[in-house]
SERO-4910 file (N, C-alpha, C, O; in steps of 0.05 Angstrom, whole numbers):
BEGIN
 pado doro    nc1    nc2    nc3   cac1   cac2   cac3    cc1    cc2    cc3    oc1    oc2    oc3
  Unk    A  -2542     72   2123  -2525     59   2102  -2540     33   2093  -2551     22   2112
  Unk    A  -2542     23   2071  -2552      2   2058  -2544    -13   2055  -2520    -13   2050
  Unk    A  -2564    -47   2054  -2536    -66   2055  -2515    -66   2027  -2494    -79   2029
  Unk    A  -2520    -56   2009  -2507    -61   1986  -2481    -50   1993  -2460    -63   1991
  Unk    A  -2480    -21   2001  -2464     -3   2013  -2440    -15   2028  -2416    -13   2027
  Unk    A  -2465    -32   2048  -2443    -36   2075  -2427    -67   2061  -2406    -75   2069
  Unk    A  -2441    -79   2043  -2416   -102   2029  -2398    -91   2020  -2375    -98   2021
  Unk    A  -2405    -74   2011  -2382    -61   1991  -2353    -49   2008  -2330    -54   2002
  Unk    A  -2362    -34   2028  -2345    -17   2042  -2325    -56   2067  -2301    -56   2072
  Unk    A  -2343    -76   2075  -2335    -92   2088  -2319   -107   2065  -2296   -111   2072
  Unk    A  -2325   -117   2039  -2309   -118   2014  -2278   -103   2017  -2258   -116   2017
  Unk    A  -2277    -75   2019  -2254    -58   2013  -2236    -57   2040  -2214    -46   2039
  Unk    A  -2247    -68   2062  -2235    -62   2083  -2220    -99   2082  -2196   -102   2089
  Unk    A  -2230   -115   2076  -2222   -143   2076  -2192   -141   2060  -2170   -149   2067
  Unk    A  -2200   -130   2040  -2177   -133   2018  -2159   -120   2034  -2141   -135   2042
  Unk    A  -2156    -89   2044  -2136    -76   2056  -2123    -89   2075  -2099    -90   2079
  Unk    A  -2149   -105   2093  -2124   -122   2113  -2109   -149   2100  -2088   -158   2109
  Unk    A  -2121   -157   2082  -2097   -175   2066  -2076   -170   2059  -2056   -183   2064
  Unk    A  -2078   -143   2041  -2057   -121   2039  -2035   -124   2052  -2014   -131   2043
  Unk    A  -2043   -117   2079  -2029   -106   2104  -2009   -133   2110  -1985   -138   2108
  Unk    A  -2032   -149   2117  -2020   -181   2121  -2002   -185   2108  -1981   -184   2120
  Unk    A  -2001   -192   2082  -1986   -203   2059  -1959   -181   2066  -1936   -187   2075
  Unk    A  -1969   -159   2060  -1942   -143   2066  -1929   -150   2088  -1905   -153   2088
  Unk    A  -1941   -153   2104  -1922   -158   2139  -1908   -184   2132  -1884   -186   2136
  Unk    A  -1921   -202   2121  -1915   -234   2125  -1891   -235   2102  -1871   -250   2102
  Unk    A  -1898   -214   2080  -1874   -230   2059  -1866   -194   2052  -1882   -176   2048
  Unk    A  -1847   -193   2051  -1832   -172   2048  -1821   -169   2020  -1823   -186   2003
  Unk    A  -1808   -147   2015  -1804   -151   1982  -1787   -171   1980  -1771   -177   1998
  Unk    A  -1789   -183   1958  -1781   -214   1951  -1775   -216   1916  -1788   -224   1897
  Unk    A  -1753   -205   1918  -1741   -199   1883  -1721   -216   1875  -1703   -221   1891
  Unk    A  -1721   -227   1847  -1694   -242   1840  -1681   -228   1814  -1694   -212   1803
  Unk    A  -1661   -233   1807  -1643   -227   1783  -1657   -239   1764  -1658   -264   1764
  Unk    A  -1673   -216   1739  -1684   -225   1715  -1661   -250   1698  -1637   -244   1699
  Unk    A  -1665   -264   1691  -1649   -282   1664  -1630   -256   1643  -1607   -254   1635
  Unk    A  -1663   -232   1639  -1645   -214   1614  -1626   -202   1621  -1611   -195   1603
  Unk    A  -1619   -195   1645  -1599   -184   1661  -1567   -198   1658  -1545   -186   1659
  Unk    A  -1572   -233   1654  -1550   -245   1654  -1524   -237   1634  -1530   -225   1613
  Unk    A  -1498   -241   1639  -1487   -235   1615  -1497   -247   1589  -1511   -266   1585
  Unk    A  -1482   -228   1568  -1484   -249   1546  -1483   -265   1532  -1500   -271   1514
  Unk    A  -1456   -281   1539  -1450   -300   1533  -1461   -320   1549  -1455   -344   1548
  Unk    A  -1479   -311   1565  -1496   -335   1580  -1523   -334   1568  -1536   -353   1575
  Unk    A  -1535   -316   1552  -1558   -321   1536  -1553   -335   1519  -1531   -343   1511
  Unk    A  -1588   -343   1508  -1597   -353   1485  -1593   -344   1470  -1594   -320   1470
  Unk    A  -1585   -359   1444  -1566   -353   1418  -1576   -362   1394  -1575   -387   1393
  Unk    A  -1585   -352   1372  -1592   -362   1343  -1567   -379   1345  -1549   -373   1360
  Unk    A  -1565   -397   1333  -1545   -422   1332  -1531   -410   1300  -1542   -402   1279
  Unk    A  -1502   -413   1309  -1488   -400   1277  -1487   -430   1258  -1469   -446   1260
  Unk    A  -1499   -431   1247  -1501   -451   1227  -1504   -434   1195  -1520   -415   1193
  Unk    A  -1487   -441   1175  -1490   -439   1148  -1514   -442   1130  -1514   -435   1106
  Unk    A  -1538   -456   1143  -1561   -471   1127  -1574   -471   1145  -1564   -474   1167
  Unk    A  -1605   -466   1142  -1617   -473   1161  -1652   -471   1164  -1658   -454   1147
  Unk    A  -1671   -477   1174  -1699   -479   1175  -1700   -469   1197  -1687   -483   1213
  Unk    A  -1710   -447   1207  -1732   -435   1223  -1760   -431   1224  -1772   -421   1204
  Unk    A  -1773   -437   1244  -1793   -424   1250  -1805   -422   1280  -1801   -443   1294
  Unk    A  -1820   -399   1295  -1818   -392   1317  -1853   -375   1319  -1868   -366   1303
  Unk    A  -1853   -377   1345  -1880   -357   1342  -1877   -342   1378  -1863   -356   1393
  Unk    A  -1887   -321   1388  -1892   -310   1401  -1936   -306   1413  -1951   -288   1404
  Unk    A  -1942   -319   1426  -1967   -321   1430  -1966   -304   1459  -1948   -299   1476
  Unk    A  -1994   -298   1456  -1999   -275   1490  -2025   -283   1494  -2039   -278   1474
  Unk    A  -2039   -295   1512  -2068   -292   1517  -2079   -314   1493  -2103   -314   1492
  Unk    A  -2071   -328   1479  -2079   -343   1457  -2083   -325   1434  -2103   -331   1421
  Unk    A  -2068   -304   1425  -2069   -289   1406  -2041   -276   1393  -2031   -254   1399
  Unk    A  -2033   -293   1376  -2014   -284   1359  -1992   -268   1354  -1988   -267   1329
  Unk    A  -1975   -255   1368  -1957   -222   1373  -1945   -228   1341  -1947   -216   1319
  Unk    A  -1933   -251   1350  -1913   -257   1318  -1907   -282   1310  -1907   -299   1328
  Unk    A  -1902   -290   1288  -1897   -312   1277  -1883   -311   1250  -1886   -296   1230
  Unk    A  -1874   -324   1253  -1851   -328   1227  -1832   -351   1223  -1824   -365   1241
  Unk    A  -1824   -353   1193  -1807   -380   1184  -1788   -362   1166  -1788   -338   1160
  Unk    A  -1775   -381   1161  -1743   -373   1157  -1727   -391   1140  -1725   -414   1148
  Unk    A  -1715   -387   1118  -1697   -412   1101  -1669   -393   1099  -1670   -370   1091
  Unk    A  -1648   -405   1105  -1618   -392   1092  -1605   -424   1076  -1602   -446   1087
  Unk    A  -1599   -418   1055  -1592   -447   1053  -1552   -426   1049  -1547   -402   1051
  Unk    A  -1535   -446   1043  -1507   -433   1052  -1496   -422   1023  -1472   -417   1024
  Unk    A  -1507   -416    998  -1496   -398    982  -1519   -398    958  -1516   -397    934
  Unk    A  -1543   -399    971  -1569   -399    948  -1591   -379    964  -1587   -360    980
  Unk    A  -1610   -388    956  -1624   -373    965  -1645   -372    999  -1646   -390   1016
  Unk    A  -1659   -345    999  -1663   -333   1028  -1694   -336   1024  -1701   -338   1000
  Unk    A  -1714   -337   1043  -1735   -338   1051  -1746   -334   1077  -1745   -349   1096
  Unk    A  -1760   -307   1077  -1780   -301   1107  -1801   -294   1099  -1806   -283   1078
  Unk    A  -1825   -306   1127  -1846   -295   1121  -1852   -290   1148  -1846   -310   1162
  Unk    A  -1864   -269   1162  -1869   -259   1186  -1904   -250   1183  -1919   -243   1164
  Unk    A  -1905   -252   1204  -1942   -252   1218  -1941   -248   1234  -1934   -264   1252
  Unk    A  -1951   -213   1240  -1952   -201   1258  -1985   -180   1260  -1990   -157   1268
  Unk    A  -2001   -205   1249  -2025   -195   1258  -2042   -181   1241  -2061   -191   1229
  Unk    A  -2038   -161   1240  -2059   -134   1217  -2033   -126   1190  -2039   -113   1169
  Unk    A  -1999   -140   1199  -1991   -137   1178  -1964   -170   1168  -1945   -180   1180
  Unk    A  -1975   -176   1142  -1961   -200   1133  -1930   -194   1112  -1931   -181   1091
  Unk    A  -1906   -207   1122  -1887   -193   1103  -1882   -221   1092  -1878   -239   1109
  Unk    A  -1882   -228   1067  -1859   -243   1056  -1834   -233   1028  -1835   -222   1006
  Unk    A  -1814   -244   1044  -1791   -233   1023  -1777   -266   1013  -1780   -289   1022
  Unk    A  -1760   -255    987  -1746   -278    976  -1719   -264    959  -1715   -242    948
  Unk    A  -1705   -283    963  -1675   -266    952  -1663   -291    943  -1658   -309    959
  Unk    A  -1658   -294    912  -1645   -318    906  -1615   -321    912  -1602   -342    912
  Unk    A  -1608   -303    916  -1576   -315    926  -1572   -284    937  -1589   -266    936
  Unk    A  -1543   -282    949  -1542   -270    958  -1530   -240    938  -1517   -242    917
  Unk    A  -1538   -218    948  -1527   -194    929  -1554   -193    915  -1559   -171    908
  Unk    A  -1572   -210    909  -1591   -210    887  -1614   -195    902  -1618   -193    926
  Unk    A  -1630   -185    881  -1657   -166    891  -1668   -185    913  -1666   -209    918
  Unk    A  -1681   -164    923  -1697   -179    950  -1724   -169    932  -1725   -147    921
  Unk    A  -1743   -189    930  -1781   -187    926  -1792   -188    956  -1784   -205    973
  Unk    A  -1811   -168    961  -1824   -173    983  -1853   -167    983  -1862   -144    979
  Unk    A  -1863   -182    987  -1893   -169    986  -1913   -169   1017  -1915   -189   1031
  Unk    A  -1923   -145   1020  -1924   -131   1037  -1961   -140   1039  -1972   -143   1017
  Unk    A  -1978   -145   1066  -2004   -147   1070  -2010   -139   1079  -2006   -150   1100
  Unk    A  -2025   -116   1086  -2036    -88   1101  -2072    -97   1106  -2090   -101   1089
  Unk    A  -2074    -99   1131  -2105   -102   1137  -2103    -72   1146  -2125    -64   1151
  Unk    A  -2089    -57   1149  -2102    -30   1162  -2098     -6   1136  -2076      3   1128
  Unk    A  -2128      0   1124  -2131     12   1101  -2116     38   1106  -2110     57   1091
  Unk    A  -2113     33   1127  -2116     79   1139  -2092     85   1139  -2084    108   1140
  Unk    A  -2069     58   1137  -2044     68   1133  -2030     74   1105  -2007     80   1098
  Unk    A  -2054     69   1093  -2040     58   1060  -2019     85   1054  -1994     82   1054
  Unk    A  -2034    110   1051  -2021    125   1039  -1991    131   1053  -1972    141   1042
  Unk    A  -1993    124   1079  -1955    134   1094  -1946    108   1093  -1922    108   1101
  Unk    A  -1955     84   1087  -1939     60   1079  -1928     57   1044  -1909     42   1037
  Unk    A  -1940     70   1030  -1929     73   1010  -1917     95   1002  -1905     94    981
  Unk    A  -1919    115   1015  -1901    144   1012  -1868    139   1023  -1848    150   1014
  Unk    A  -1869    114   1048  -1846    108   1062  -1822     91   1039  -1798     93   1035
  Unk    A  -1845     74   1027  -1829     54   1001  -1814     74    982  -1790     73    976
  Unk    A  -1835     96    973  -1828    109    950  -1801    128    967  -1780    129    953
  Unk    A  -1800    140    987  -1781    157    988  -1756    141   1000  -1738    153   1010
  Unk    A  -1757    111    997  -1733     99   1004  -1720     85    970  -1729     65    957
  Unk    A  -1696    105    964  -1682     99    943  -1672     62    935  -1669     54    911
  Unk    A  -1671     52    949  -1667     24    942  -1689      5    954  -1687    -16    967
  Unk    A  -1715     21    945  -1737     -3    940  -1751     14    923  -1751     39    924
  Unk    A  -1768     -8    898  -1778     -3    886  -1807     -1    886  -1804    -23    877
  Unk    A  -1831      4    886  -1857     -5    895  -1865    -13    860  -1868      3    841
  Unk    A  -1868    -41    861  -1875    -54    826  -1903    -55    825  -1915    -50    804
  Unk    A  -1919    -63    854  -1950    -63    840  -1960    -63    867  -1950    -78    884
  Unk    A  -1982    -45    870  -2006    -41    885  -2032    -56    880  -2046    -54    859
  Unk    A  -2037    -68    898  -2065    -87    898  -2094    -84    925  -2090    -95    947
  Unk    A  -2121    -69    918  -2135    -82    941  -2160    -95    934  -2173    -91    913
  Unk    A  -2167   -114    958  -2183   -126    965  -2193   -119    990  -2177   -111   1008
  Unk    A  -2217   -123    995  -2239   -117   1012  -2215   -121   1040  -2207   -142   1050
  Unk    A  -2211   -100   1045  -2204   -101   1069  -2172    -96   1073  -2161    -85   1092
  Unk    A  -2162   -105   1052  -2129   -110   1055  -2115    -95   1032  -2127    -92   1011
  Unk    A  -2095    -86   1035  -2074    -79   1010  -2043    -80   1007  -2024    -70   1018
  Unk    A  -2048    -99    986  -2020   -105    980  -2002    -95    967  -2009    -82    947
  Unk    A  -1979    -96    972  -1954    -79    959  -1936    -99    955  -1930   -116    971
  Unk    A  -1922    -96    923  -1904   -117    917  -1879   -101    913  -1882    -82    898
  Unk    A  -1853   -104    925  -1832    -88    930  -1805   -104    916  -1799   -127    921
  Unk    A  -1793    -92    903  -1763   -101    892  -1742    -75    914  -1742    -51    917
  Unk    A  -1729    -95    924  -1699    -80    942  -1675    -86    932  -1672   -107    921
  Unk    A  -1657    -70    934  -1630    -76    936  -1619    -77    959  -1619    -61    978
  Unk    A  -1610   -103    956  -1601   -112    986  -1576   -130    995  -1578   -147    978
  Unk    A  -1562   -135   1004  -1544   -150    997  -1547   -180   1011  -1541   -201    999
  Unk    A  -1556   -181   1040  -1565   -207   1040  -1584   -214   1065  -1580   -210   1089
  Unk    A  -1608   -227   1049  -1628   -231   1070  -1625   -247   1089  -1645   -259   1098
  Unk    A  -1602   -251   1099  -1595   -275   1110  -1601   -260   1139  -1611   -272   1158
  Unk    A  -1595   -236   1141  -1593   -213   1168  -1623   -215   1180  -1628   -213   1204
  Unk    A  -1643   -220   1160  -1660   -206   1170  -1680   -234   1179  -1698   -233   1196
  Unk    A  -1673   -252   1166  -1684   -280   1183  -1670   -287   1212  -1685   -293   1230
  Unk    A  -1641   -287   1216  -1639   -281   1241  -1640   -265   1258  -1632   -266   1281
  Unk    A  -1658   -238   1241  -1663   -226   1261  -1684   -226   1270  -1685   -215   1292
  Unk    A  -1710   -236   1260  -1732   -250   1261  -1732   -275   1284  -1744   -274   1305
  Unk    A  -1718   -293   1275  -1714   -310   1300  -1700   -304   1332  -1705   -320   1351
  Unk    A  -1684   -280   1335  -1663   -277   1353  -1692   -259   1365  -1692   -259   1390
  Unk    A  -1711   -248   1356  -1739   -230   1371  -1749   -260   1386  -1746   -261   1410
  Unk    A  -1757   -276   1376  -1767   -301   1383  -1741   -315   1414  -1742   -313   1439
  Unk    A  -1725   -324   1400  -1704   -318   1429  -1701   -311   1445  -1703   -323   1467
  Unk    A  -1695   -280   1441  -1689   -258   1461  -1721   -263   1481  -1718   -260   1505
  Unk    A  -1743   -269   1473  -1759   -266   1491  -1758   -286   1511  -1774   -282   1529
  Unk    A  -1747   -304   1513  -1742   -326   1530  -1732   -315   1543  -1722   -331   1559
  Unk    A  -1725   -292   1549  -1701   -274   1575  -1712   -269   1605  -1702   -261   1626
  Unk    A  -1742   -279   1594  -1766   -261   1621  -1753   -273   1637  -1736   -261   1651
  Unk    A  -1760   -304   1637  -1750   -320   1662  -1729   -335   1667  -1715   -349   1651
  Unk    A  -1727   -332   1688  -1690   -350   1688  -1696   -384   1681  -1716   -392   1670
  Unk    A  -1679   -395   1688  -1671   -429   1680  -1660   -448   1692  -1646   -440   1710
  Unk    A  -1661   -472   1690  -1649   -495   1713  -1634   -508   1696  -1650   -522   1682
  Unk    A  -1614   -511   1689  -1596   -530   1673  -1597   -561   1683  -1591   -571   1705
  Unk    A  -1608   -573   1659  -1608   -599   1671  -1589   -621   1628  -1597   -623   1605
  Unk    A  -1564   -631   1643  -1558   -638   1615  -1569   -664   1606  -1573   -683   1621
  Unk    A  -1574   -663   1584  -1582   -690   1570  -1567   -720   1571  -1549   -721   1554
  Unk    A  -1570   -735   1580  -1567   -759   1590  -1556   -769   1548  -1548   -792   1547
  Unk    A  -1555   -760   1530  -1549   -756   1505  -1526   -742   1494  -1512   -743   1473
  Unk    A  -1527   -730   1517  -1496   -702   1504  -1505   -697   1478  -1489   -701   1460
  Unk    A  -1534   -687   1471  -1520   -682   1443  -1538   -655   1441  -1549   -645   1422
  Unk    A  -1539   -649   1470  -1561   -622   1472  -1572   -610   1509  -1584   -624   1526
  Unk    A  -1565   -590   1512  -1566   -581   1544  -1598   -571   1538  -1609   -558   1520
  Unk    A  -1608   -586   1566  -1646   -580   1570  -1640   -560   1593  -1625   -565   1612
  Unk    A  -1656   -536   1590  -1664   -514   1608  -1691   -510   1616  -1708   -504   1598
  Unk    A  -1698   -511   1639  -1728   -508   1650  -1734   -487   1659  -1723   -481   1680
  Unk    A  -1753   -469   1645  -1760   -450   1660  -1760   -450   1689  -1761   -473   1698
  Unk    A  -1758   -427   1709  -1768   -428   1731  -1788   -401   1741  -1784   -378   1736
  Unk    A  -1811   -413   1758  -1826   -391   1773  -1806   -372   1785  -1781   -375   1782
  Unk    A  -1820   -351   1800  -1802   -325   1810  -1805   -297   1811  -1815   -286   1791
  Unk    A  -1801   -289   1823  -1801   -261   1824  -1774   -250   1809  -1754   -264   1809
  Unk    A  -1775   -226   1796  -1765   -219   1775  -1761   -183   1763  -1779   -167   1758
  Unk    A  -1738   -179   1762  -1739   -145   1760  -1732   -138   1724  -1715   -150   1713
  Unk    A  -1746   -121   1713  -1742   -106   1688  -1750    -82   1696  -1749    -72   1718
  Unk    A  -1761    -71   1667  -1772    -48   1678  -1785    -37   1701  -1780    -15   1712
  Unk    A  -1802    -56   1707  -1817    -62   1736  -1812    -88   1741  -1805   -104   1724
  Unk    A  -1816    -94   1770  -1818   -114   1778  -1837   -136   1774  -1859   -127   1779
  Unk    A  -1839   -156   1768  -1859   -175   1759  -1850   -209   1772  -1829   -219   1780
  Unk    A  -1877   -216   1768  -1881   -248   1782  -1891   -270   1757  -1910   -266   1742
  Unk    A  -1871   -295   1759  -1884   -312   1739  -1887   -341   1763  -1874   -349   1783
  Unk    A  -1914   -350   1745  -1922   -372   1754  -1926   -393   1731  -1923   -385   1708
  Unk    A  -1936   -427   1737  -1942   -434   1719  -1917   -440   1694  -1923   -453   1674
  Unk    A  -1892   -431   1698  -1876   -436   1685  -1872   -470   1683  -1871   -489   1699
  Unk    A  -1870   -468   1651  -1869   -500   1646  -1859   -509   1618  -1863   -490   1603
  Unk    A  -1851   -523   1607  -1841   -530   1583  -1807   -529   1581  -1794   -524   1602
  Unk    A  -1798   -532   1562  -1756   -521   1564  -1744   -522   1537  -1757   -529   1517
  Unk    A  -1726   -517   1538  -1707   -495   1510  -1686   -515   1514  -1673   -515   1535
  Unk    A  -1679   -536   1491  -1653   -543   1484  -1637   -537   1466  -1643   -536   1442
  Unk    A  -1611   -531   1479  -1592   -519   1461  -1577   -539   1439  -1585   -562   1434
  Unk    A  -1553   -526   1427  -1536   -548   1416  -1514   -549   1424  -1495   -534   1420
  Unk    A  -1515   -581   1444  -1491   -592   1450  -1488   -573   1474  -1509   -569   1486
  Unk    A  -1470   -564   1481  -1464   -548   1502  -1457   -517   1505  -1444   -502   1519
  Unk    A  -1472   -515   1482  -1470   -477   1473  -1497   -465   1479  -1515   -479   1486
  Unk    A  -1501   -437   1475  -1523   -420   1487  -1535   -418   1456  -1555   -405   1453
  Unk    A  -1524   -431   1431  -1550   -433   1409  -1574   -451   1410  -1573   -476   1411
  Unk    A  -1596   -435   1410  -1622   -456   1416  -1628   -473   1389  -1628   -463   1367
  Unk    A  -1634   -509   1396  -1644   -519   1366  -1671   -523   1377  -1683   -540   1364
  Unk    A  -1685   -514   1399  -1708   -513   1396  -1725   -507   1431  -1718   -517   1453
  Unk    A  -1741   -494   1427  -1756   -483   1459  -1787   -493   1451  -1794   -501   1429
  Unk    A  -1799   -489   1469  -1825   -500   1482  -1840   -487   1510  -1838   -501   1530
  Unk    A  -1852   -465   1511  -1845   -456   1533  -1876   -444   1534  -1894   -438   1518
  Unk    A  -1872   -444   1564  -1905   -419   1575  -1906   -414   1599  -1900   -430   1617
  Unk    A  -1914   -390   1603  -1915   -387   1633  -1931   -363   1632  -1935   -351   1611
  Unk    A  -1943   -353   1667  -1956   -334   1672  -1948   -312   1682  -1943   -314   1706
  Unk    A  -1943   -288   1671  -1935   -266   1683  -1952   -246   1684  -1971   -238   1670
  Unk    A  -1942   -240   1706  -1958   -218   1729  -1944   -193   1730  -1929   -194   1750
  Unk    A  -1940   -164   1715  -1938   -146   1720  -1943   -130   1735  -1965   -131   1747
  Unk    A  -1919   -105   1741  -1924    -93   1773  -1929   -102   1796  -1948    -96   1811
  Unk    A  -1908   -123   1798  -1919   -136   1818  -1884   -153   1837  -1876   -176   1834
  Unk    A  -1874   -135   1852  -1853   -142   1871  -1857   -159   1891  -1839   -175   1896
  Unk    A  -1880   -159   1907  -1883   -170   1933  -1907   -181   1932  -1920   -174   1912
  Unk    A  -1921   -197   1950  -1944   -217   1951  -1969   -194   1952  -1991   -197   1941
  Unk    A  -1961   -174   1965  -1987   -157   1967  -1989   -138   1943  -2012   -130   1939
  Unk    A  -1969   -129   1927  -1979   -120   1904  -1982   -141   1889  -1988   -129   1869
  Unk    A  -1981   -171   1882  -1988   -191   1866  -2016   -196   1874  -2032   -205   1858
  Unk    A  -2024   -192   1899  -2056   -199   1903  -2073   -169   1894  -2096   -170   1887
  Unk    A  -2059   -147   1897  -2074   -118   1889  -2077   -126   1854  -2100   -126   1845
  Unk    A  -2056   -131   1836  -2058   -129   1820  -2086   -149   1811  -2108   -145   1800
  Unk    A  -2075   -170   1823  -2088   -195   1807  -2119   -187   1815  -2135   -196   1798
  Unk    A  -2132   -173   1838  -2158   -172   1840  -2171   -157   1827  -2195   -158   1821
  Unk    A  -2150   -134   1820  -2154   -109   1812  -2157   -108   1779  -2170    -89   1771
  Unk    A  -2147   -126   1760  -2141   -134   1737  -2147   -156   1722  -2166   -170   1729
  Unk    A  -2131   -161   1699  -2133   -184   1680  -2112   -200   1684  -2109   -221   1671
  Unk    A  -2092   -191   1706  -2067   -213   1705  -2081   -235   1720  -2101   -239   1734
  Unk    A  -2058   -249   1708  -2035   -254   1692  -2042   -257   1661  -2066   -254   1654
  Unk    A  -2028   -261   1648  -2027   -264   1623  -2006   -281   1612  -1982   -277   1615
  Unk    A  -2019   -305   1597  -2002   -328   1597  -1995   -321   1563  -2007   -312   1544
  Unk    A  -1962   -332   1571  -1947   -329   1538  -1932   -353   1539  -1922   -366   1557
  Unk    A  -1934   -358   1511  -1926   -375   1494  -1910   -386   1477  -1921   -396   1457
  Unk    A  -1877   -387   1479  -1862   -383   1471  -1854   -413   1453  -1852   -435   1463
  Unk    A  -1852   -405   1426  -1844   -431   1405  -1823   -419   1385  -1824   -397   1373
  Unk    A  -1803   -440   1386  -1780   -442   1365  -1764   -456   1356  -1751   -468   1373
  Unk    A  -1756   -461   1330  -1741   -484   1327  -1726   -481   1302  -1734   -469   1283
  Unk    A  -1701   -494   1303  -1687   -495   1280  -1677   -526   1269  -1664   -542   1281
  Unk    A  -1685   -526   1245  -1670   -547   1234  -1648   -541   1209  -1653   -536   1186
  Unk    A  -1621   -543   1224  -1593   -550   1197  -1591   -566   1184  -1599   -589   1186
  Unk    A  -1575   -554   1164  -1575   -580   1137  -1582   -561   1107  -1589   -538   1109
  Unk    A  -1581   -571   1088  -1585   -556   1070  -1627   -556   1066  -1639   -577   1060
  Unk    A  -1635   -539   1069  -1655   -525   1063  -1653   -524   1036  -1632   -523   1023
  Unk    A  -1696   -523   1024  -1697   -525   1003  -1721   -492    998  -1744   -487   1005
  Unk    A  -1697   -475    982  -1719   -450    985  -1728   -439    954  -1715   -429    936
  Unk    A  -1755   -447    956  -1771   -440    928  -1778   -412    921  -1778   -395    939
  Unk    A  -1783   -407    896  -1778   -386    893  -1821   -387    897  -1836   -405    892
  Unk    A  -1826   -364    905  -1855   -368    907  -1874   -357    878  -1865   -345    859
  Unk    A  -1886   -361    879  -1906   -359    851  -1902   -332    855  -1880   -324    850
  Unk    A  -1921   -315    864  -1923   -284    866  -1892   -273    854  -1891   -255    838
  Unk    A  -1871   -285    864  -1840   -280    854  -1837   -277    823  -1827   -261    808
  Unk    A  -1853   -308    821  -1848   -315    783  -1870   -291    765  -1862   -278    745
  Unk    A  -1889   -290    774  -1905   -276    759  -1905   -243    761  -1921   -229    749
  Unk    A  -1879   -231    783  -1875   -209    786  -1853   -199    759  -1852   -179    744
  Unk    A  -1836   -226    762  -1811   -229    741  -1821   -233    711  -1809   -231    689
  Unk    A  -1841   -240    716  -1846   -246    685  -1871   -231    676  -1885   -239    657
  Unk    A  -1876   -210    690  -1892   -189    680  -1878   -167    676  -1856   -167    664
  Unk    A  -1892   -139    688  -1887   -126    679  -1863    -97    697  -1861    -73    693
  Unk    A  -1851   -113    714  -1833   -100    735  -1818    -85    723  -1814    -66    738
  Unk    A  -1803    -79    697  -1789    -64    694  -1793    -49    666  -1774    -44    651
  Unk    A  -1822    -41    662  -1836    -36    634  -1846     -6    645  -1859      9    630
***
């Protein structure tokens, strides 16, 4: 046997007795996920009439989603979402009124079943096809009745992911907003998983489960229940993988413009 051999094989036997160890010493060690909690004990888009959003979802320092958001309380709607290889922004001047959305496609190869999907959906229109080196755009008229649904539903994805890890209620010395701190832990969903590194916190409004704004990150460790599958994984892999959780809302009347691409859709040739 060679020495390369015999590190290798004294390598594989080290780890197994860690294994072993870790297993003997710490036994499975699970807690009640946060997403598990009732509902009325989650995080909540805050019901406000008017309002500014924006939020992002980060993984590894790379992007999942991002998006902003305007509802003002009887005018007009604005989202724009960034989700990487595809860009949506929509605008709806009041409510009942056409939704404009224009669509950014970096992935050429989908073009033809991304625009076959527009055309065979009766209440959107496809007004103009555009490419550039690499990207293709689609400018879309909908009937819709109000975009107001689909910005909170944009933000409540941003939310809802704050569910990984549970929380420490600590109230604001202000009353005019409850602070929640992530906490480390072991943790059950689909599989069992471990976060570390948890740090930053989510205040609500006043004493309700609507968030006016989070700050958050932490390290999670998939497949991973007990200390000895958290050391199998972690040697064995890329975990953990640190995420990045941002969101915030500001109420009040919002100011939502109509965007250029909008004006020059309307004042060409959309319905010729």
């Amino acid at each position: 046997m060679d020495r390369r051999t015999a590190r290798l094989l004294n390598g594989a036997l080290a780890l197994c007795c860690l294994v072993l160890v870790l297993a003997a010493v710490y036994p499975v060690t699970t807690a009640e996920s946060h997403s598990t909690q009732p509902v009325d004990e989650r995080f909540t888009v805050p019901e406000v009439d008017d309002y500014r959003a924006t939020g992002a979802i980060v993984a590894d320092g790379e992007t999942a989603l991002k998006f902003e958001g305007a509802v003002t309380a009887d005018g007009g709607r604005y989202l724009f979402i960034d989700e990487g290889a595809v860009r949506t922004e929509q605008f709806q001047a009041s409510p009942g009124a056409p939704v404009y959305s224009r669509l950014v496609v970096e992935d050429v190869g989908s073009t033809d079943r991304r625009r076959e999907q527009i055309q065979r959906d009766t209440d959107r229109k496809l007004i103009r096809e555009s490419r550039t080196e690499g990207d293709v755009t689609f400018i879309i008229k909908q009937n819709a009745s109000d975009l107001r649904t689909d910005v909170s539903g944009a933000a409540s994805v941003v939310v809802r992911s704050l569910y990984v890890v549970g929380y420490q209620r600590d109230i604001d010395p202000s009353q005019e907003a409850t602070v929640y701190k992530p906490e480390n832990g072991w943790y059950e969903g689909r599989e069992p998983y471990h976060i570390t590194g948890a740090t930053g916190q989510v205040r609500t409004v006043s004493d309700t489960t609507g968030v006016r704004s989070a700050e958050v990150r932490w390290d999670q460790t998939g497949s991973a229940g007990t200390y000895a599958e958290l050391a199998l994984v972690r040697l064995t892999g890329d975990a953990p993988t640190t995420y990045d959780i941002s969101v915030e809302f500001k109420s009040g009347e919002p100011t939502v413009r109509r965007p250029a691409w909008v004006t020059a859709v309307k004042a060409g040739s959309e319905d010729r």
